[in-house]
C-alpha positions as CSV (number, residue, x, y, z in Angstrom):
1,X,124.3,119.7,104.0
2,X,125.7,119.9,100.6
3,X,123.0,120.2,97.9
4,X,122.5,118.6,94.5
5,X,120.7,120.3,91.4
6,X,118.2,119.0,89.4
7,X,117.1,115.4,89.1
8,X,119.6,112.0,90.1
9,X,120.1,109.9,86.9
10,X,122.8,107.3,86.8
11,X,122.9,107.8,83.0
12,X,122.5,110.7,80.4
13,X,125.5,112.2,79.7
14,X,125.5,111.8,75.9
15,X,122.0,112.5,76.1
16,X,120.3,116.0,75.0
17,X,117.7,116.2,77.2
18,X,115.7,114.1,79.3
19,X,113.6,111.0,78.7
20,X,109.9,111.5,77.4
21,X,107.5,110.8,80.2
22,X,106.0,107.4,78.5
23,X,109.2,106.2,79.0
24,X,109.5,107.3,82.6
25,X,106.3,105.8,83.5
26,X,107.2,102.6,81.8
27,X,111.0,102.5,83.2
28,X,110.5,103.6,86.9
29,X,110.8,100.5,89.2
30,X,111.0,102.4,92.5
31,X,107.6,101.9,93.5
32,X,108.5,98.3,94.2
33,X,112.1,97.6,94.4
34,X,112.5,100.2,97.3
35,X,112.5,97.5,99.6
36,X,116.1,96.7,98.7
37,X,117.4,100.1,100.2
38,X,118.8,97.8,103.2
39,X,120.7,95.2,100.8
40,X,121.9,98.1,98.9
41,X,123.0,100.1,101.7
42,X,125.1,97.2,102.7
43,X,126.4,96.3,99.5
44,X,127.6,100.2,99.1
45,X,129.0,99.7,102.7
46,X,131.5,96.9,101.2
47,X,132.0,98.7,98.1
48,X,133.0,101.9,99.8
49,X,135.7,99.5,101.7
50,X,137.2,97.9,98.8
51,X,137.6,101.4,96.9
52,X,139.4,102.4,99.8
53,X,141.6,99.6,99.5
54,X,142.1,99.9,96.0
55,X,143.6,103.9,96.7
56,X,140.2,105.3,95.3
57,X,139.2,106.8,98.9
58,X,141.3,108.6,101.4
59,X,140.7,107.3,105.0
60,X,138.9,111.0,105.6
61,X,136.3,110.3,102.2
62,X,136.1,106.4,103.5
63,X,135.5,108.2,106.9
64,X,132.1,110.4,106.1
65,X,130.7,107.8,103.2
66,X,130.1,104.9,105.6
67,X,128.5,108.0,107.9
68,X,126.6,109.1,105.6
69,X,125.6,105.5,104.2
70,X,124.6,105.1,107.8
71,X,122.4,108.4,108.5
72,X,121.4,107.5,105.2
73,X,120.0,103.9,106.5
74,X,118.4,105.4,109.5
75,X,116.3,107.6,107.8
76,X,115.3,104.9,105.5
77,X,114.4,102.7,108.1
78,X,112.4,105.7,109.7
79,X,110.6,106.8,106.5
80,X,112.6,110.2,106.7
81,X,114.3,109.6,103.6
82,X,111.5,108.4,100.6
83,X,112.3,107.9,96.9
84,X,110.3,110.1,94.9
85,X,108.7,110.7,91.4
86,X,111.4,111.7,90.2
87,X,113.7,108.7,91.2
88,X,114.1,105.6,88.7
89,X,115.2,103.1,91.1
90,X,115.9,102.3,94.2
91,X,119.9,103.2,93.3
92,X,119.3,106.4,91.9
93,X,117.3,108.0,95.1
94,X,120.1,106.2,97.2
95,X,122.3,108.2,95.4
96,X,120.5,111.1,95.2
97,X,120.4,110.6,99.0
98,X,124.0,110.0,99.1
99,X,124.8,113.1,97.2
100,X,122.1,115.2,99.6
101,X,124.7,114.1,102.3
102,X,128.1,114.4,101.0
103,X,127.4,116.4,98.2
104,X,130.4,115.4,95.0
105,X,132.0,113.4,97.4
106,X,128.6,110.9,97.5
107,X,129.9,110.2,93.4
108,X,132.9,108.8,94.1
109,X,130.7,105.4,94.9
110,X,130.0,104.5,92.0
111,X,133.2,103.5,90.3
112,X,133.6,100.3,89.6
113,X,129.9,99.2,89.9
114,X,126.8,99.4,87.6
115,X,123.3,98.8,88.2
116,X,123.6,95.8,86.6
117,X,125.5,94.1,89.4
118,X,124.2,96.1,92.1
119,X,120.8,94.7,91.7
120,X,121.8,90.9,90.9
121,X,123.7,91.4,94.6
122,X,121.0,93.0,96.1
123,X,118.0,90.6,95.0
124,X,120.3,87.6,95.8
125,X,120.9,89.5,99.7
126,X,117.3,90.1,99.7
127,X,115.8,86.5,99.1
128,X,118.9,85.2,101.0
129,X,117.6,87.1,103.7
130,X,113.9,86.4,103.0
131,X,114.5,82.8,102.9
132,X,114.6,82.2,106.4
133,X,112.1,83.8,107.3
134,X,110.3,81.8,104.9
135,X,111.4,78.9,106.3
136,X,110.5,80.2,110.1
137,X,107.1,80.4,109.4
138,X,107.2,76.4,107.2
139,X,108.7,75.4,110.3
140,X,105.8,77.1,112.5
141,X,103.4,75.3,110.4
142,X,105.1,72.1,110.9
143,X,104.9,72.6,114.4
144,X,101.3,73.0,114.7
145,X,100.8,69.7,112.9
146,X,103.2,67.9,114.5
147,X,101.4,69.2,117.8
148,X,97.9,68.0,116.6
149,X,99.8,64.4,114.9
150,X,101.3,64.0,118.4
151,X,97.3,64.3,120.6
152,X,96.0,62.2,117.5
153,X,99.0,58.7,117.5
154,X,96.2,56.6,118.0
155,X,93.0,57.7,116.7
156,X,91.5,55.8,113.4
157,X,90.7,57.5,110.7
158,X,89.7,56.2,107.2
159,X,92.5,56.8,105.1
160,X,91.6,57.5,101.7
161,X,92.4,56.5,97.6
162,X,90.3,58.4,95.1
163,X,88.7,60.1,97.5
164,X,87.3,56.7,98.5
165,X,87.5,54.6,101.5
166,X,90.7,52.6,101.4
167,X,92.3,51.6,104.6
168,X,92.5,52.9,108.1
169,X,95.2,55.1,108.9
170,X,96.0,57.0,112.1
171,X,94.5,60.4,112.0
172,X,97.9,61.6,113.9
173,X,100.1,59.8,110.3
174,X,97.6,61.6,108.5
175,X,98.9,64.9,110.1
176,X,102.6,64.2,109.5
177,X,102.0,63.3,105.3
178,X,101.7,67.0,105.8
179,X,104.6,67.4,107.3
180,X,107.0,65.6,105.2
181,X,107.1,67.8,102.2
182,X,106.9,71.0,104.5
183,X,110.4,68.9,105.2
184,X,111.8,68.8,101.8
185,X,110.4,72.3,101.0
186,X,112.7,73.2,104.2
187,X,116.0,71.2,102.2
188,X,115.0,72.8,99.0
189,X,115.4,76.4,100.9
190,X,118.9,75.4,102.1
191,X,120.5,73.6,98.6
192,X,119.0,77.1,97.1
193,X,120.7,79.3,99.6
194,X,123.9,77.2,98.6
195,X,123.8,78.6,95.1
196,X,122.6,81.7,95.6
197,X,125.3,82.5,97.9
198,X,127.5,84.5,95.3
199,X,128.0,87.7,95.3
200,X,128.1,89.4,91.8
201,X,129.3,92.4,93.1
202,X,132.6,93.7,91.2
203,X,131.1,92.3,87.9
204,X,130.1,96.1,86.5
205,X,128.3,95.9,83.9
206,X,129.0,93.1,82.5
207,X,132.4,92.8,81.9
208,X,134.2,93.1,85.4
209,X,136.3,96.4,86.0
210,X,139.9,97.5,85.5
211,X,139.8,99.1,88.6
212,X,142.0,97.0,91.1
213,X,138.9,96.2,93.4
214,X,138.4,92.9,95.5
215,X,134.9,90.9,94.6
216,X,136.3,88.3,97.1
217,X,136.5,90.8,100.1
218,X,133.2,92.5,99.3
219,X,131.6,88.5,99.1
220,X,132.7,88.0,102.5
221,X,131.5,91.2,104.1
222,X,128.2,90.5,102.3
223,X,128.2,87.0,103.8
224,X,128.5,85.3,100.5
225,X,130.5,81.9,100.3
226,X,132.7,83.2,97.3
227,X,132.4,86.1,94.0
228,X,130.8,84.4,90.8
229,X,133.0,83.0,88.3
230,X,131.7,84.8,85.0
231,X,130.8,88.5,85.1
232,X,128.6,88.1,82.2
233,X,127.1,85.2,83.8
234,X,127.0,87.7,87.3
235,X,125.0,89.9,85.5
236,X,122.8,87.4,83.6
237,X,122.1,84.8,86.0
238,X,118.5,84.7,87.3
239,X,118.5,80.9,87.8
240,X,118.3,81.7,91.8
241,X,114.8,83.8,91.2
242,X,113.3,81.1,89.0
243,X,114.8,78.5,91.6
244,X,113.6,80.3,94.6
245,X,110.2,81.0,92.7
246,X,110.1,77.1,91.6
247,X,110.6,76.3,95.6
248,X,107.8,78.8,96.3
249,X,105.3,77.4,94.0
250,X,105.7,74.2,94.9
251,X,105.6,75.2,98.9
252,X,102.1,77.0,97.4
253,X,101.1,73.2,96.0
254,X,101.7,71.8,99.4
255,X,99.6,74.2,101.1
256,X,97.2,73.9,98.7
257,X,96.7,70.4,99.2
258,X,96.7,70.5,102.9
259,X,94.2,73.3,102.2
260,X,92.1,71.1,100.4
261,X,92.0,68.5,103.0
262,X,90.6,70.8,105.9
263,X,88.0,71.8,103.2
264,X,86.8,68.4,102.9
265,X,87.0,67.7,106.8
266,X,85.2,70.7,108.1
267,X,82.3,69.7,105.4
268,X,79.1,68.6,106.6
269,X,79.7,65.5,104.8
270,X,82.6,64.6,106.7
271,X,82.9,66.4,109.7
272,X,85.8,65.1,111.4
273,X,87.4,68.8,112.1
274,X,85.7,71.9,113.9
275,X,88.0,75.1,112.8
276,X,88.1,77.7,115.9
277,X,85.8,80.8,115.3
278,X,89.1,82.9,114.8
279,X,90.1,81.3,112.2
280,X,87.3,80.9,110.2
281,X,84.4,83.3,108.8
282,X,80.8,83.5,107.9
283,X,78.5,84.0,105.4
284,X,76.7,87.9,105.0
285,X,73.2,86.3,104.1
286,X,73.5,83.0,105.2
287,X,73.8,82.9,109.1
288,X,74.8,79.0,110.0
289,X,77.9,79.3,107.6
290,X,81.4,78.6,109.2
291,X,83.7,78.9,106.0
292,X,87.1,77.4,105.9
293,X,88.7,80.5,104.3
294,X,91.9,80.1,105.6
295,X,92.4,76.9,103.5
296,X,90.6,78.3,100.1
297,X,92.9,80.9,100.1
298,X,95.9,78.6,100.6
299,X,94.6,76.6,97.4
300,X,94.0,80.4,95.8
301,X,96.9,81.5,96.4
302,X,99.0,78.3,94.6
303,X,98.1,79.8,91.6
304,X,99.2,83.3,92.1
305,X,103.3,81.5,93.2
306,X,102.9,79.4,89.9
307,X,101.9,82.4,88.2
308,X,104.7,84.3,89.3
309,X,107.3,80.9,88.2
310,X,105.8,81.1,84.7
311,X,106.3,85.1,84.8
312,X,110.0,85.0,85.2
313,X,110.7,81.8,82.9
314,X,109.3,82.9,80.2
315,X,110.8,86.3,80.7
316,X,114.0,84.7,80.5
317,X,113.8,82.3,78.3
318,X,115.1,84.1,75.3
319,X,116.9,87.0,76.7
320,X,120.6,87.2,75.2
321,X,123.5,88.1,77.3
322,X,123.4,90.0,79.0
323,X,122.2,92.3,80.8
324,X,118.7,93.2,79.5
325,X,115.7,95.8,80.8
326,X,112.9,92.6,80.6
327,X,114.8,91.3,83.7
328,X,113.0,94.1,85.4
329,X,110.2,92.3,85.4
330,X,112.2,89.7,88.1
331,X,111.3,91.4,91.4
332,X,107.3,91.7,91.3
333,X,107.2,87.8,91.2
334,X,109.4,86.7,94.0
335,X,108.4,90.1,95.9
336,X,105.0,88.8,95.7
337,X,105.8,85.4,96.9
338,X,107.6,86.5,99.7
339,X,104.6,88.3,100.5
340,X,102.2,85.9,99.9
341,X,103.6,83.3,102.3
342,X,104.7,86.0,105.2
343,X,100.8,86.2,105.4
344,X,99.1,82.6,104.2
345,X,101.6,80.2,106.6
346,X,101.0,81.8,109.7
347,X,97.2,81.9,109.0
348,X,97.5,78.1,108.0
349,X,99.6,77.4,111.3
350,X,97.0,78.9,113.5
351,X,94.0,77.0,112.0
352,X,95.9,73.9,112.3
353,X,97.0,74.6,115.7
354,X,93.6,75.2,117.0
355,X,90.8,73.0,115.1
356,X,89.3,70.5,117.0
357,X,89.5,67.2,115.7
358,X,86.1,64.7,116.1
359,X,87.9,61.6,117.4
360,X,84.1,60.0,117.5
361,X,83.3,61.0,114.1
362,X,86.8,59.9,112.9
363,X,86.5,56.3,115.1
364,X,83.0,55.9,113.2
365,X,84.2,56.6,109.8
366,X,87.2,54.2,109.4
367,X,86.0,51.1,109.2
368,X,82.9,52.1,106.7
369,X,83.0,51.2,103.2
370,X,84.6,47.8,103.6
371,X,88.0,49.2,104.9
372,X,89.1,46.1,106.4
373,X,88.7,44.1,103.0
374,X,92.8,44.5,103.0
375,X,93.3,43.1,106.1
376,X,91.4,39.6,105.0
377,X,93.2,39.8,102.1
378,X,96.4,39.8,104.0
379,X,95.4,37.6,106.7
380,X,94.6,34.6,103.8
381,X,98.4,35.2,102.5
382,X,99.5,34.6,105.8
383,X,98.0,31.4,106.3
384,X,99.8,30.6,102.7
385,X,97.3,31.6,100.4
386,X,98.7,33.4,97.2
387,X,97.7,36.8,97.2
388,X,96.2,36.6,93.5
389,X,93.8,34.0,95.1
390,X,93.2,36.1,98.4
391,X,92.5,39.0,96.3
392,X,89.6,37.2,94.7
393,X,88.5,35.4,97.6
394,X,87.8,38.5,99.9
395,X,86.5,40.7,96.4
396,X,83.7,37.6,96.5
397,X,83.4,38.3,100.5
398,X,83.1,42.3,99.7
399,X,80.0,41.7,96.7
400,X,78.3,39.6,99.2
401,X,78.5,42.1,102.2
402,X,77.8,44.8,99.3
403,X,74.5,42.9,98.1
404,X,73.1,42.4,101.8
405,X,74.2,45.9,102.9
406,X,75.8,44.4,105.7
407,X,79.9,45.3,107.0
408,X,82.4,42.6,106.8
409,X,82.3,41.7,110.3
410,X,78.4,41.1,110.6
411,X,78.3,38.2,108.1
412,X,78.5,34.6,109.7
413,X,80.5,31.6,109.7
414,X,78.3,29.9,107.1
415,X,78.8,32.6,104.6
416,X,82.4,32.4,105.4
417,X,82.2,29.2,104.6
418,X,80.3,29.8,101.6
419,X,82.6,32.2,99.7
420,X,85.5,30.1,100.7
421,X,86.8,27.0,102.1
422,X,89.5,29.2,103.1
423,X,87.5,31.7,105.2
424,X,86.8,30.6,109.1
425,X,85.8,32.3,112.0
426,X,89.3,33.4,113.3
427,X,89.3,35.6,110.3
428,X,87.3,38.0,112.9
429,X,90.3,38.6,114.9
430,X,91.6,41.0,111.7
431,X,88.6,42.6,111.1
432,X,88.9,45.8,113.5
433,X,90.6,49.1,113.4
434,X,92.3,48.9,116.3
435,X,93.8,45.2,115.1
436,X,94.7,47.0,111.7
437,X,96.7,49.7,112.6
438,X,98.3,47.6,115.4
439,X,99.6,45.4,112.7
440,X,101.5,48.0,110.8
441,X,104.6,48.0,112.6
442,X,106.8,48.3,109.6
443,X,108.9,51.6,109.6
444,X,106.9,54.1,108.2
445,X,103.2,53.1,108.2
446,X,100.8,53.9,110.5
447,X,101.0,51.7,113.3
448,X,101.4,53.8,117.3
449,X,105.1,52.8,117.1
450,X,106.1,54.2,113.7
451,X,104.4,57.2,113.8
452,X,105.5,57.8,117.2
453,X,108.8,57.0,115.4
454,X,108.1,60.0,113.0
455,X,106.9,62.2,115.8
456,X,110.8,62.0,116.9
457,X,112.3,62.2,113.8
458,X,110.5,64.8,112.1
459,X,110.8,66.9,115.3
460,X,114.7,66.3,115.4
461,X,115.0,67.9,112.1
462,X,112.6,70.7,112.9
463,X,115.2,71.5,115.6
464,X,117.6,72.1,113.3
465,X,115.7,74.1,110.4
466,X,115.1,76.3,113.6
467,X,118.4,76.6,113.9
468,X,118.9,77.4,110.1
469,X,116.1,79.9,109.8
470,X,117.4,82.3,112.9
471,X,120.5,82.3,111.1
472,X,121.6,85.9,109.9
473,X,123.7,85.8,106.8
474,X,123.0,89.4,105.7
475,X,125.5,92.2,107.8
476,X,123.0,94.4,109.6
């Protein structure tokens, strides 16, 4: 095996010696963008090709560098090849493993390329890559709700305004509010992956090359959609970071709020939702606690994916073109959110999957504090009332029932009578839960038919974000 002297560095020719070690602590990266050996082990792969193309390789040196990029890859991917201290990056101890393998032949590889563009195309294959597995797990998570909204079609539950009780709602619509911006967290994933699918590869350093190399052929290997247009901009552009960081937070928001949600209904207060004993915890001193971790963290962890969106904007937001070393400071955040939600959704999906939901407790609740005010209101308009008037009307209804302590349907037909000429006893046929949500038929609310309605279409485009999310756009 051909050996190599000395440390790898991609740069110090004109250099006397070597940097002090403040500035190697400060500049070394490695610890955390070693993760993208695999993207750039591919990217070389594609590079090597073109070069070839181009007259830079012989078949024989095209030959033993795609060998040794993959023995290389293999003992990456079994911990037999490691960066080390005295590696920058994650390029430089791929080279130094390169050169280990091939020896001055392993140099030839970098023509034509720079770190610059080697990273932007290796953080765009990464969270390409990421992406859908990202997505699996949103769609796991929309699963498990959809599975709970789909037992729970026609069980009342007192939807809320204000944290107040408004009108009753189907526990099983409930669910699937969830669900629909899990579903446009799922279309933001896919209009980013149609931006981010550029490969900046052949852009150098910043200013393209003068080497006759093909940044179209190396985008199609690398299963981007086309080469960028600008190589300044190639180098520059971190927009699909901050985008994919903006989608992230924003996922983390959702979560959040779901999170919140099972806080309040596993409380004694309200009760409606038992959370299985795996997938919930206890107290060390206090031993009748059953803690909705699982949910705290999901509104925890919304801050840490906002966090990391702030990072990178305001990292960016007065860099000049364009290449600059702050855009280190990219990878952490979205490495971090990646992280964060490989670990938090599936945690959320199995809480949701198995918590029990009180159907009694639920049934009792949704008709308490005057729910069904909305339903007199609306049966007045119908009989031609104007709704400014009904309004009133039932608000007059709601201050007596409030005064006596009494719900809507326990006062009689003389007090009917007495708030309103308008009032009569067949006003009782509106006042039930089962009569309200039996009246919203409209597409959309929360009647049984247009939640079962949801049921289908939300499931239909699960189906094919499954589909989406098991694609593989990265060459393995």
């Amino acid at each position: 095996m051909p050996e190599t002297e000395g440390p790898t560095r991609l740069w110090g020719g004109r250099f006397a010696g070597g940097p002090a070690d403040a500035l190697a602590r400060l500049s070394v990266s490695v610890h955390f963008d070693w993760r993208l050996a695999p993207y750039d082990i591919a990217a070389s792969r594609a590079h090597a090709r073109v070069l070839a193309a181009a007259g830079l390789l012989d078949p024989d040196e095209l030959g033993q560098m795609l060998a040794a990029l993959d023995d290389l890859e293999s003992a990456c991917a079994a911990g037999e090849f490691r960066p080390t201290i005295e590696d920058e990056d994650v390029h430089t101890a791929l080279e130094r493993g390169l050169l280990e393998r091939l020896g001055t032949l392993g140099g030839k590889l970098r023509a034509g390329r720079s770190r610059n563009d080697q990273v932007a195309t290796d953080l765009r294959l990464y969270l390409r890559d990421h992406a859908r597995g990202v997505a699996a797990a949103v769609v796991e998570l929309a699963d498990a709700l959809m599975e709970q909204a789909g037992r729970h079609v026609d069980t009342p539950a007192p939807g809320l305004t204000h944290v107040q009780h408004a009108q009753p709602v189907s526990f099983g619509h409930w669910l699937l509010a969830h669900v629909q911006p899990l579903l446009r967290d799922l279309e933001r994933l896919r209009d980013w992956d149609e931006r981010a699918a550029l490969s900046p590869l052949g852009s150098g350093a910043l200013a393209g090359s003068s080497l006759p190399l093909d940044p179209t052929a190396v985008a199609k290997e690398l299963g981007f959609k086309a080469p960028v247009q600008n190589s300044m901009d190639g180098v520059a552009d971190r927009d699909f970071a901050a985008e994919f960081l903006f989608i992230t937070s924003l996922l983390g928001v959702h979560l959040s709020r779901l999170g919140e949600e099972v806080v309040l209904w596993t409380s004694t207060e309200f009760g409606w939702v038992i959370l299985d004993d795996a997938f919930a915890t206890g107290s060390s001193i206090m031993p009748q606690k059953k803690n909705a971790d699982i949910a705290e963290l999901a509104r925890g962890k919304a801050g840490r994916l906002i966090g990391g969106l702030v990072a990178v904007l305001t990292m960016l937001k007065g860099l000049p073109l364009t290449y600059d070393r702050d855009m280190q400071e990219d990878k952490e955040p979205v490495f971090d959110a990646v992280d964060t939600l490989e670990i938090l959704l599936p945690a959320l999906a199995g809480m949701i999957s198995t918590m029990t939901v009180r159907v009694d407790r639920l049934a009792a609740a949704a008709p308490v504090g005057f729910s069904l005010a909305t339903e007199v209101a609306d049966w007045l308009v119908r009989k031609g009332i104007p709704f400014r008037d009904a309004h009133e009307i039932t608000g007059s209804l709601v201050a007596l029932c409030a005064a006596r302590e009494c719900e809507l349907e326990d006062v009689t037909d003389d007090d009917l009578k007495a708030v309103s000429e308008h009032l009569d006893p067949s006003v009782r046929q509106v006042l039930s839960v089962r009569s309200a949500l039996a009246a919203r038929t409209t597409p959309g609310s929360t009647g049984p038919g247009p939640v079962a309605d949801q049921l289908q279409i939300a499931g239909d485009k699960l189906d094919g974000w499954r589909t989406w999310a098991a694609e593989q756009v990265v060459p393995r």
